[in-house]
C-alpha positions as MATLAB code, in Angstrom:
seq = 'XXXXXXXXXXXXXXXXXXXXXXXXXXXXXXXXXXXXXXXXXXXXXXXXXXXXXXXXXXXXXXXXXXXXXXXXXXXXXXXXXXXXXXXXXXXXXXXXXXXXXXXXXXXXXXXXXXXXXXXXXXXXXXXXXXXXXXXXXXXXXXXXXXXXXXXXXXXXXXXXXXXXXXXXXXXXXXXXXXXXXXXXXXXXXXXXXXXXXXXXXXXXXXXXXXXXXXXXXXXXXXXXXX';
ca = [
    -241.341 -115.358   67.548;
    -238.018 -113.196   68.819;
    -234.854 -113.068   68.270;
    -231.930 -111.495   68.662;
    -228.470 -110.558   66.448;
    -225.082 -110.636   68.316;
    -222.749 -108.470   66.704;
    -219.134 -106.873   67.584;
    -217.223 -103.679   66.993;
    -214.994 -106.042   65.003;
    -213.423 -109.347   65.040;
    -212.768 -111.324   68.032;
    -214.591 -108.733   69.926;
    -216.779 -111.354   71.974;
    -219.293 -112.198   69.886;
    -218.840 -115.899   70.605;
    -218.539 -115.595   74.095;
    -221.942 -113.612   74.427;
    -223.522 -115.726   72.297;
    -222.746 -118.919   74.104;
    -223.125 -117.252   77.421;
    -227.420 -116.571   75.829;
    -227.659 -119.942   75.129;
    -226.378 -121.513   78.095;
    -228.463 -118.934   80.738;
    -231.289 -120.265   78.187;
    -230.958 -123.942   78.347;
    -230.382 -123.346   82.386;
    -232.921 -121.268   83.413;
    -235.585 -121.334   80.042;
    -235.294 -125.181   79.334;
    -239.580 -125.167   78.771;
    -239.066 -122.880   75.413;
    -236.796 -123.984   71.922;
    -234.102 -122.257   71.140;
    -232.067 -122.291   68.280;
    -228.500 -120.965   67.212;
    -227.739 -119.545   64.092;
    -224.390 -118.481   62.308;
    -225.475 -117.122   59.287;
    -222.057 -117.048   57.397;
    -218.965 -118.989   58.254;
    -215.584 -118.966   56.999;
    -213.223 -121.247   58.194;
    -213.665 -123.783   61.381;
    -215.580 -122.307   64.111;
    -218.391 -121.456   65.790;
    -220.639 -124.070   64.146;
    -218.669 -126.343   65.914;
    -218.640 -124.429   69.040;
    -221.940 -124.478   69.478;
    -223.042 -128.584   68.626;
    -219.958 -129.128   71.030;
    -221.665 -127.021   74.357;
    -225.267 -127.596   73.598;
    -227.624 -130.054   72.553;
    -229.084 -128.279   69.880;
    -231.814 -130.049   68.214;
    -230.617 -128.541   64.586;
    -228.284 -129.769   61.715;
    -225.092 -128.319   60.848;
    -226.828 -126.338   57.875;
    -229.790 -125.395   60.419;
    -226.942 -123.586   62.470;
    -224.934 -122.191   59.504;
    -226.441 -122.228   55.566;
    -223.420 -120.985   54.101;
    -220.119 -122.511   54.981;
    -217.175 -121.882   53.345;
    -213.437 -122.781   53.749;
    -211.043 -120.698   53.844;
    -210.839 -118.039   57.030;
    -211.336 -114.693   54.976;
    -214.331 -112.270   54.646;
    -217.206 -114.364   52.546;
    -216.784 -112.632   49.206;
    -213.463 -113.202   49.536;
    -213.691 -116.664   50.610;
    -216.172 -118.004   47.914;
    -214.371 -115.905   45.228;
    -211.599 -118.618   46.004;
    -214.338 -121.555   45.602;
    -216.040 -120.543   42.702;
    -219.058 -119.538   44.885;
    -221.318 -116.635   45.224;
    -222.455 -115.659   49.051;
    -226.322 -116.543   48.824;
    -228.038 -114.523   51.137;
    -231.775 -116.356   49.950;
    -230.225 -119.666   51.341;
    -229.749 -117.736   54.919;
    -232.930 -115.879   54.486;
    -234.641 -119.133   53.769;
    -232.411 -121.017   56.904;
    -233.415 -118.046   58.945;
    -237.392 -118.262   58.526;
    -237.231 -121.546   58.719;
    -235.610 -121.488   62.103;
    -238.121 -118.718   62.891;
    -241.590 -121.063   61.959;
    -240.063 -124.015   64.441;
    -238.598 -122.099   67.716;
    -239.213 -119.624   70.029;
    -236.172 -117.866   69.845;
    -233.673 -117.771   67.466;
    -230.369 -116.511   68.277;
    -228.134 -114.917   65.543;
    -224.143 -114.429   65.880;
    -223.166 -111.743   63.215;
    -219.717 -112.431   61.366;
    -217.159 -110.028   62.067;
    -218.446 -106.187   62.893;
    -221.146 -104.158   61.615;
    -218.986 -103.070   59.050;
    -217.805 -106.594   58.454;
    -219.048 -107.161   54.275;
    -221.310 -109.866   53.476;
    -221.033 -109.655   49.843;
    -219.392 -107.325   47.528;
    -222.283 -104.738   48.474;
    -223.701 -105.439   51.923;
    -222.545 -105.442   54.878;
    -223.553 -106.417   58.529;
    -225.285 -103.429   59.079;
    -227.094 -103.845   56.206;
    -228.627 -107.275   56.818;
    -228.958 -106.533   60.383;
    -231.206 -102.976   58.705;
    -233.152 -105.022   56.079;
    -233.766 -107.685   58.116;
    -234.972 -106.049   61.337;
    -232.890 -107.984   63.796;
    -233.242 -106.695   67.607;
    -229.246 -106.240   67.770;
    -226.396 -106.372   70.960;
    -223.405 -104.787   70.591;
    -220.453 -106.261   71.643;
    -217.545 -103.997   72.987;
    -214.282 -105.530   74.165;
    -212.540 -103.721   76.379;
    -209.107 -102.168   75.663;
    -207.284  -98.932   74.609;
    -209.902  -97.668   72.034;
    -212.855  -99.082   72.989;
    -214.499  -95.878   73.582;
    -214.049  -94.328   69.867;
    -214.796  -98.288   68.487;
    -218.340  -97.967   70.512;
    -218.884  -94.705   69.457;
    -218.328  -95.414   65.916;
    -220.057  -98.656   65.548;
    -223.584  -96.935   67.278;
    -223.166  -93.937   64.808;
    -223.103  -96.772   62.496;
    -226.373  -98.602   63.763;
    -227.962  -95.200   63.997;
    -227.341  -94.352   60.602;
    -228.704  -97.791   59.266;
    -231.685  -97.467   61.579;
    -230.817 -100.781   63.085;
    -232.610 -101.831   66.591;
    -230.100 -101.315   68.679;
    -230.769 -102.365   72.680;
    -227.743 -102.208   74.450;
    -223.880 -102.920   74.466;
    -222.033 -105.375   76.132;
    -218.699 -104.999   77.293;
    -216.406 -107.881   77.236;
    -212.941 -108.786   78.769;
    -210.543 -110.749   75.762;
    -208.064 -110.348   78.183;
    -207.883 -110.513   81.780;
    -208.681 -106.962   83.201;
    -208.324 -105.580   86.404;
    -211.085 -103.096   87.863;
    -209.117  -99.992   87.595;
    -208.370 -100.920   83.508;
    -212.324 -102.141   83.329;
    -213.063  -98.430   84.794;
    -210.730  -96.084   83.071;
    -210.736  -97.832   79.174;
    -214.355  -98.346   79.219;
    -216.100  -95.878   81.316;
    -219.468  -96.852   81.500;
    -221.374  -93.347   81.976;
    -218.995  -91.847   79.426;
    -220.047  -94.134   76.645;
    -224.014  -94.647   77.530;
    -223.284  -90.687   77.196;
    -221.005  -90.259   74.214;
    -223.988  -92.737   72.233;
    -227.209  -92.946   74.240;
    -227.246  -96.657   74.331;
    -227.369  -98.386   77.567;
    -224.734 -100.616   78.485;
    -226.095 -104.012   79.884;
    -222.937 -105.186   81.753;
    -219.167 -106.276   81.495;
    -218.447 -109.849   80.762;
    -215.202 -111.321   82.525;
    -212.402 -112.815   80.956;
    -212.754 -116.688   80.747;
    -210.010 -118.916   81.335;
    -212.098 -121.408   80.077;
    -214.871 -120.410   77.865;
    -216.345 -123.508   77.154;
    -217.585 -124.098   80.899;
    -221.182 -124.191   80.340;
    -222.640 -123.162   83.991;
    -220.072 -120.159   84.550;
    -221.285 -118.911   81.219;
    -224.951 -118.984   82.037;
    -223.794 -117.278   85.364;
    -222.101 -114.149   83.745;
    -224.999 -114.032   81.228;
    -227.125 -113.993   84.188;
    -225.546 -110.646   85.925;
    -226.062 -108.630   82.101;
    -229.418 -106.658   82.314;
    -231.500 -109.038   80.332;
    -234.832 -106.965   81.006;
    -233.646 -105.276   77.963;
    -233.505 -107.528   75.502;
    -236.091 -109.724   73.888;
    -234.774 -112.393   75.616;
    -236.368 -112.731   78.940;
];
């Protein structure tokens, strides 16, 4: 059984859009092997509903996200306001569950690795104690190096699996802006982590076969995914 966590150097980073991009170069080109889609944590309207939208997922809402809550905010936060407490056994349990019935189960992280889970964990920490196989997701702009560099000291520190970053356009980017903001040799230097590609900026990013065709020009040898 493999799998893989999808996490960000903060929010709206690209998570989403690698994570869809995975599961549609999956369905395309894997179609003889199950996978499923998990979002551990949500706050707010999302990515749940992304994902039943562009695929035909053969999982329930709770299958795809165990904890759901309703306001937009960081989950403590969020089921502070409902009288809740973030339950990371009901995610555990959604997780293994996932794990006993599919072949690969592909995680999108909330937030960052520093993103908190609960009043005393954060990402990093489940993505640590739970020995998830983890992507980093880089978008680039202004920044990006000192956000890569910081989030792999990060995943070093926790002793998280880290296989690769993944560079991705929130805005459209020319070549020269790609080059200079994130330089690829300068950053698989600065952190010794290989960087597995650049995704584009999507117009539309709900267009199922251009995803699986920008997932397809990442290296994917790399991850547990091929």
């Amino acid at each position: 059984m493999k799998s893989l966590l999808v996490t960000g150097t903060d929010t709206e980073a690209g998570k989403t859009v690698l994570t869809t991009a995975l599961a549609a170069y999956w369905q395309k080109y894997r179609s003889d092997r199950n996978l499923a889609i998990m979002k551990p944590i949500q706050s707010g309207v999302g990515d749940c509903e992304l994902y039943q939208k562009l695929f035909n997922l053969n999982q329930s809402p709770t299958e795809i996200t165990p904890l759901y809550f309703q306001a937009p905010l960081a989950p403590p936060l969020a089921a502070a306001q409902e009288g809740r407490t973030v339950d990371l056994g009901v995610v555990w349990q959604g997780f293994t569950n996932l794990q006993a019935n599919y072949d690969f189960v592909l995680v999108e992280a909330l937030g960052g690795l520093g993103s908190p889970v609960t009043n005393e964990l954060t990402v990093a920490d489940l993505a640590a104690d739970w020995h998830f196989p983890t992507v980093l997701v880089v978008p680039v702009k202004l920044g990006a190096i000192s956000q890569a560099v910081a989030n792999v000291a990060l995943a070093k520190q926790m002793q998280i699996n880290l296989l690769g970053i993944v560079l991705n356009c929130t805005q459209p980017r020319t070549d020269e802006e790609i080059a200079n903001w994130t330089p690829t040799d300068l950053i698989q230097s600065l952190t010794n982590i290989p960087v597995l590609g650049c995704l584009p900026y999507l117009e539309n990013p709900t267009d199922v076969d251009k995803l699986a065709q920008i997932a397809s020009n990442l290296d994917l040898e790399r991850l547990p995914f091929k």
